[in-house]
C-alpha positions in Angstrom: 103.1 114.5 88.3 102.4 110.7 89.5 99.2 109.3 90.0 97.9 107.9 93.2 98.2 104.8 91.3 101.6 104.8 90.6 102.5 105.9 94.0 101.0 102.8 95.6 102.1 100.7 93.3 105.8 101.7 93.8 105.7 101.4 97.4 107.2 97.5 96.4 108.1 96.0 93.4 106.1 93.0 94.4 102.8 93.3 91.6 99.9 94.2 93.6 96.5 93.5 91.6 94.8 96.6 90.6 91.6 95.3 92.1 93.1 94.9 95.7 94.9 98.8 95.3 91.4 100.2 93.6 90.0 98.1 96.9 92.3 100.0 99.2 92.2 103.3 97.8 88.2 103.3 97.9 88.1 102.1 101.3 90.4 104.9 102.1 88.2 107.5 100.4 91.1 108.3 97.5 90.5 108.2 93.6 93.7 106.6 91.7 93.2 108.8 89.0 94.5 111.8 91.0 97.5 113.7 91.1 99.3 112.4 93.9 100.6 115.8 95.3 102.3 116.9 98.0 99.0 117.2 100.2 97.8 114.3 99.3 101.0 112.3 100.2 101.1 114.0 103.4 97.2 113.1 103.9 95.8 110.6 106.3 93.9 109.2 103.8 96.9 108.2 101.7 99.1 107.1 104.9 96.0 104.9 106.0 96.0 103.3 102.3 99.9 103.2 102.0 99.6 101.0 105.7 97.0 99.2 104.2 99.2 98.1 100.9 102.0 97.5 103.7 99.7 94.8 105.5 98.3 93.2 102.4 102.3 92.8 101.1 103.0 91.3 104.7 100.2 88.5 103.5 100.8 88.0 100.2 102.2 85.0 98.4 105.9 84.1 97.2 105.4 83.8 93.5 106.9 83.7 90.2 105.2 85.7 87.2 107.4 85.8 83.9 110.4 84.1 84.8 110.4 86.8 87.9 110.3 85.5 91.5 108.4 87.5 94.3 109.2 86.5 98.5 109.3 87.5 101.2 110.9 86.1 104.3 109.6 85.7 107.5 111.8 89.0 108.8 111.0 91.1 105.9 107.5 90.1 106.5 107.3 91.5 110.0 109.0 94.4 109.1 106.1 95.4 106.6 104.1 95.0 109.3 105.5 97.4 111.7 106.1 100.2 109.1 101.8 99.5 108.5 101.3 99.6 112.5 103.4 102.9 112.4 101.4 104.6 110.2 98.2 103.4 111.5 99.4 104.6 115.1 100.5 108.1 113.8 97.2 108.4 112.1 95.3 107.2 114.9 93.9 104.6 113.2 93.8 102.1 116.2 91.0 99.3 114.6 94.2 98.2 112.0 96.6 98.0 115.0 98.4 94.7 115.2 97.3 93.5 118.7 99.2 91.3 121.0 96.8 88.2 122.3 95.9 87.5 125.5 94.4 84.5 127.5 94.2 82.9 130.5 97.5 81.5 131.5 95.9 79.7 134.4 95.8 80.1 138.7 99.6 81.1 139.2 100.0 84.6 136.5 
């Protein structure tokens, strides 16, 4: 059976540092040594740290590592984004929430 590890990492091919998943997976309460099994997958802790992986890709770089180019465009960008604001939503997890920006528009709204 996979590790916790390798589950997060193959959300995307792009090559997440190990310090930013051991990062998110402590934050999140999970150990990447353990067997990722079907409870865990199915926990809130691991759907809060899969969204978190999902907002950090949105972020990252475009790079190239060993003749091997990593982008993203702008659309795949914000669609990593929704898929981490869906599963902070479905796990309640509102202080991660993408929130829309409001401010004073002046006399006539």
């Amino acid at each position: 059976m996979a590790k916790i590890l390798e589950t997060l990492k193959g959300i995307n091919a792009y090559p997440v540092p190990l310090h930013t998943l051991t990062e998110i997976a402590e934050g999140r309460g999970l150990n990447l040594q353990d067997e990722a099994t079907l409870a865990v997958l199915r926990g809130k802790a691991y759907k809060l740290a899969t969204a978190d992986v999902l907002l950090w890709l949105s972020l990252a770089p475009n790079i190239s590592q060993g003749g091997q180019s990593y982008s993203f465009s702008e659309e795949q960008r914000t669609q990593l984004r929704k898929r981490a604001d869906t599963l902070y939503a479905d796990s309640e997890d509102e202080a991660n929430l993408s929130k829309p920006k409001f401010g004073y528009k002046g006399s006539r709204l």
